[in-house]
N, C-alpha and C positions, 0 to 999 in steps of 0.2 A: 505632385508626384516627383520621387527623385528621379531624376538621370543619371545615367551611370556617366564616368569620363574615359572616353577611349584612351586605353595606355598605348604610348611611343611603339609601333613594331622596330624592334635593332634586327638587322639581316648584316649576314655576315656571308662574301662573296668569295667560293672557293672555285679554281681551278684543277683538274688533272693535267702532272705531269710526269707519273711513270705507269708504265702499262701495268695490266692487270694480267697478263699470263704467265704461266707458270707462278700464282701466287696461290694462297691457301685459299679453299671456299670462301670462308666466312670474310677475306678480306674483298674479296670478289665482290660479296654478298652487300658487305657494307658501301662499297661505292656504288651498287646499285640502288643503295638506299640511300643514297645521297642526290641520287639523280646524274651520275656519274656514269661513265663505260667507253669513253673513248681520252687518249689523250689530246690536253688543248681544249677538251669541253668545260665549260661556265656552266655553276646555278646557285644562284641567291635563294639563300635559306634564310629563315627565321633562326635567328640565336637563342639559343638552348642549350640547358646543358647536356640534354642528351645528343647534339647535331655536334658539339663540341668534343664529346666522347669519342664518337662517329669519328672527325675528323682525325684524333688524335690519336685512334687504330690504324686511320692509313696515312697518316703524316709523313710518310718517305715517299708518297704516290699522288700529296696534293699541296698544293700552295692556297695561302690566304690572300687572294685581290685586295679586296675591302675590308674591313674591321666595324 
């Protein structure tokens, strides 16, 4: 029988570093879906292009740690 081969996870580690008030919903929204909501909070994500997208809505609100 074959086995599959586990592919490499790439995580890519962001930080927030501008607050979320007084921003629109949906930017709100997307750092909550990043696992976001305070500044100075860390979380390692799985790289994707849709986590990438994510970031790159609130790029004035987050920094990239790790790559």
């Amino acid at each position: 029988m074959a086995q599959k081969k586990a592919k490499k996870q790439v995580t890519v580690t962001v930080r927030q570093t501008g607050s979320s008030t007084r921003r629109p919903q949906d930017q709100y929204a997307t750092l909550v879906g990043l696992g976001l909501g305070r500044i100075g909070k860390q979380k390692t994500l799985e790289d994707t292009p849709s986590v990438r997208g994510m970031i790159r809505k609130v790029a004035h609100m987050v920094e990239i740690v790790e790559g």
